[in-house]
C-alpha positions as CSV (number, residue, x, y, z in Angstrom):
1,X,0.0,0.0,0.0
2,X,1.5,3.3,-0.9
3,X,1.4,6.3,1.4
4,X,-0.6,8.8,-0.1
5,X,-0.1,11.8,2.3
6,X,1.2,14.9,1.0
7,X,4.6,15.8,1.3
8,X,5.6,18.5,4.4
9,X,5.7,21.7,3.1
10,X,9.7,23.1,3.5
11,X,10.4,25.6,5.8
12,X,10.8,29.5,4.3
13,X,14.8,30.0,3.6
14,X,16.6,32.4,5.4
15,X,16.3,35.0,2.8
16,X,12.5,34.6,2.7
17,X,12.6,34.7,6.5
18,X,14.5,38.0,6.5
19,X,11.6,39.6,4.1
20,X,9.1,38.3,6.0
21,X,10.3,40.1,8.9
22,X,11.0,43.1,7.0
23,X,7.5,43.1,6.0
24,X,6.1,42.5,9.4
25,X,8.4,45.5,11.2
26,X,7.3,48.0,8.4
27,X,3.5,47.0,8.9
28,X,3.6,47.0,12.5
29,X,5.7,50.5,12.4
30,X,3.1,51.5,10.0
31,X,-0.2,50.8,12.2
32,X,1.5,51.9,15.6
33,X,2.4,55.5,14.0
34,X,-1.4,55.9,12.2
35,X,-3.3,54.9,15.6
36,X,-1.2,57.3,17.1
37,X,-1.0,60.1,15.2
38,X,-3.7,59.4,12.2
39,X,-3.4,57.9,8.8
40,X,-3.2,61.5,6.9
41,X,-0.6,62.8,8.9
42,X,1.8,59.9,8.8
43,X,4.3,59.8,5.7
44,X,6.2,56.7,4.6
45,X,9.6,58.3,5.7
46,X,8.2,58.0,9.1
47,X,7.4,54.5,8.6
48,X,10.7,53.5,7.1
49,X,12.9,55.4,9.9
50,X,11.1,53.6,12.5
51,X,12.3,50.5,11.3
52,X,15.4,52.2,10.0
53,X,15.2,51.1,6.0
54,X,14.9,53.1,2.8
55,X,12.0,54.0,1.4
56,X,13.2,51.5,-1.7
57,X,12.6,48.9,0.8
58,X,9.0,50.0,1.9
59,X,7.8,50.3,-2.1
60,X,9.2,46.8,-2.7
61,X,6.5,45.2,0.2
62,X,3.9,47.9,-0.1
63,X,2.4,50.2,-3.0
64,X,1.3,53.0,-0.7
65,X,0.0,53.6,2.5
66,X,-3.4,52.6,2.0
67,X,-1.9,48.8,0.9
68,X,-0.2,49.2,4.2
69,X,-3.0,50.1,6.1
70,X,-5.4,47.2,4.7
71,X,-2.5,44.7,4.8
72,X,-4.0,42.9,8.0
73,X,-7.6,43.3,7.5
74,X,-6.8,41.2,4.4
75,X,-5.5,38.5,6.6
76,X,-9.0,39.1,8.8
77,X,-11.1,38.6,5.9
78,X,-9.3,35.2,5.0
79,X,-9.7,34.3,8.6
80,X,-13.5,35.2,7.6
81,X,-13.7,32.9,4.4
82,X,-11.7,29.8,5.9
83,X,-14.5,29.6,9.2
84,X,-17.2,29.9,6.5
85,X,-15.8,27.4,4.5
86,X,-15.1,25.2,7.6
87,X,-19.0,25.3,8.3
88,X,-21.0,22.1,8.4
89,X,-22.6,21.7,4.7
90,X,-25.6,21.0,6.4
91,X,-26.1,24.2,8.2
92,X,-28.8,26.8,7.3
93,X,-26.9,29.6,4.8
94,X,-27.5,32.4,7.4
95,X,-26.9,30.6,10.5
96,X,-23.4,29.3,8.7
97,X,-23.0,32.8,8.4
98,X,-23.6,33.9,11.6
99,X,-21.0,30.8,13.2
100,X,-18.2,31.7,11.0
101,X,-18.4,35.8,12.2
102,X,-18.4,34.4,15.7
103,X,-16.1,31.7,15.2
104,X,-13.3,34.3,13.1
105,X,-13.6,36.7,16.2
106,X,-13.0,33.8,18.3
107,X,-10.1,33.2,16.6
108,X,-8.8,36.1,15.6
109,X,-5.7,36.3,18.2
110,X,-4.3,33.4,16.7
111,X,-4.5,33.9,12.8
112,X,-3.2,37.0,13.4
113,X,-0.5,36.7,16.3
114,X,2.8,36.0,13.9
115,X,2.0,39.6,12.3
116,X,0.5,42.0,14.8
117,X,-0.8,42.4,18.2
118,X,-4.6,41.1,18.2
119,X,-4.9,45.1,19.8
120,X,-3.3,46.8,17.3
121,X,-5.4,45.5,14.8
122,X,-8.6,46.6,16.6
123,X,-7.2,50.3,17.1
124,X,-6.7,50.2,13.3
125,X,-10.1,48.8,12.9
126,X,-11.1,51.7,15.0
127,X,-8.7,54.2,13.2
128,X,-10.4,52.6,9.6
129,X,-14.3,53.4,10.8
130,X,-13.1,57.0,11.8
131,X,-11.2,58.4,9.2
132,X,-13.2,58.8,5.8
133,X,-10.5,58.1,3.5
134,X,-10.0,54.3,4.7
135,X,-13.6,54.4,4.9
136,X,-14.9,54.6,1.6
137,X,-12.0,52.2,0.8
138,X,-13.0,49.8,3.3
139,X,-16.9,50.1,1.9
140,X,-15.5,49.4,-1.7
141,X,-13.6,46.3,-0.3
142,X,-17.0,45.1,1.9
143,X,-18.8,45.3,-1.9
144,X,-16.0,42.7,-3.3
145,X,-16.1,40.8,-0.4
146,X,-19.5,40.4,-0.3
147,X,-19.7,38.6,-3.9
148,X,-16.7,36.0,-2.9
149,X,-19.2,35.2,-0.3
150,X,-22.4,35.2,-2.2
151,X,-20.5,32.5,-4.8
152,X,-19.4,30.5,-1.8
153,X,-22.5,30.6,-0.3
154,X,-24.2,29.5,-3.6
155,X,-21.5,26.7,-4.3
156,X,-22.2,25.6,-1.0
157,X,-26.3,25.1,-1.4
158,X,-25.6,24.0,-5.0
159,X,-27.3,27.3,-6.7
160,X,-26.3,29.4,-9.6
161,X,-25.5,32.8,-8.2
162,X,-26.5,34.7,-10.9
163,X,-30.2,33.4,-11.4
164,X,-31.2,32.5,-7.6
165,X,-30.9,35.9,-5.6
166,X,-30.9,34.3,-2.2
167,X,-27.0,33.9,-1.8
168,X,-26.3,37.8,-2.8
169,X,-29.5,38.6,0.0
170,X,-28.7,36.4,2.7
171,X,-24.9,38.2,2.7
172,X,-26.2,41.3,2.3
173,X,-28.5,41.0,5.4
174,X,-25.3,39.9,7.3
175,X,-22.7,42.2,5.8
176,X,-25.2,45.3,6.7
177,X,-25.4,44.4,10.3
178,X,-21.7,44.2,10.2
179,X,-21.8,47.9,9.1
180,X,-24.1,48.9,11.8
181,X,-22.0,47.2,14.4
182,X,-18.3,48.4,13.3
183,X,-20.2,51.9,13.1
184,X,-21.2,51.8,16.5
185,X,-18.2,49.5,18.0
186,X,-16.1,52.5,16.5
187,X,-17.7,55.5,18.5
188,X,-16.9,53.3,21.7
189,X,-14.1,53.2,23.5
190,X,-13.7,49.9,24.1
191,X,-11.3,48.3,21.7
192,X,-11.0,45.0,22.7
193,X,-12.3,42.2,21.0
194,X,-14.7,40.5,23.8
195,X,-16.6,44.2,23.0
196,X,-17.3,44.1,18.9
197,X,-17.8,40.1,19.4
198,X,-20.2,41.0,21.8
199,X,-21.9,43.7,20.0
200,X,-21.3,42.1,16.7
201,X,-23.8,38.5,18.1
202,X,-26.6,41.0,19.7
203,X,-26.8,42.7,16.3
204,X,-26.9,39.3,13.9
205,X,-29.9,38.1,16.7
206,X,-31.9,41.2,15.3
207,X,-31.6,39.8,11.6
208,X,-34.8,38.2,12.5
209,X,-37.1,40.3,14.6
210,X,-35.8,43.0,12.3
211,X,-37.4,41.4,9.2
212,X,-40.8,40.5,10.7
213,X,-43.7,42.1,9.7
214,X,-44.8,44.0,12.7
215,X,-42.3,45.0,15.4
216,X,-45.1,46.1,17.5
């Protein structure tokens, strides 16, 4: 009987190590200085004298800022697609939904630990909601995510996203409460991630009552 499991992936090489790090000190550099003195008002040669490289070096990881500044909430909404796609096939398409938000929160310390603090991500999160340049990015980028999800969603109940509307619906419904709740979560001043899981599950429990005929 042959062994048919796959072969280890090799280690990164020192050289890919070193860029990897490179990469990881310019992003953290990056997010510390915009939390704490705003996105606008930060320029790349502060970014690249805090980790003491050229700004050659920051244009060969990063395009501009606003690459920089989305860099981790790329690696968030990954986080995002691989719980949805973990979900039981069997599960209703909102309730899968629902599970996977929780479930990425849940989780979100570890998928994200090897890059940045789990905090510094949420004060950039923060920083994001309050400063309208990142946020009309970050609206544009909810649109495209929303149709990777929609075609996953209708791969995964075997539908044809383009001529059953219920996919591109049900992740609307769920992608506007998770508006609603980084739009309030942002005027707080909690940060943490216990608060917008929190706030994020008492909003996607409204999905329903919020749909019913009468709320009186």
């Amino acid at each position: 009987m042959t062994d048919e499991r796959p072969a280890p992936v090799p280690a990164p090489g020192l050289r890919e190590r070193k860029k990897r790090r490179t990469r990881d000190a310019l992003l953290r550099a990056a997010l510390l200085l915009f939390v704490a003195q705003g996105y606008e008002r930060t320029t790349v040669d502060e970014i690249t004298d805090a980790v003491d490289v050229s700004q050659r070096t920051f244009f060969r990881y990063f395009a501009n800022k606003e690459e920089v500044a989305f860099a981790v909430q790329d690696l968030v909404e990954s986080h995002f697609v691989a719980a949805l796609r973990a979900r039981p096939p069997a599960e209703a398409p909102l309730e899968a939904l629902r599970r996977a938000v929780l479930d990425a929160w849940d989780t979100l310390d570890e998928a994200l630990s090897d890059v940045v603090p789990v905090d510094l991500y949420m004060r950039t999160y923060q920083l994001i909601e309050s400063t309208p340049a990142l946020l009309a990015v970050h609206l544009r980028r909810s649109t495209e995510l929303e149709e990777r999800i929609a075609r996953l969603i209708a791969e995964r109940e075997g539908l044809d996203v383009e001529a059953d509307p219920r996919p591109r619906v049900a992740v609307a419904a769920v992608s506007g409460v998770m508006r609603v709740t980084g739009r309030l979560w942002g005027r707080g001043g909690d940060a943490s991630v216990a608060s917008i899981r929190r706030m994020t599950e008492a909003c996607l429990d409204q999905i329903g009552p919020a749909l019913a005929a009468h709320w009186h």
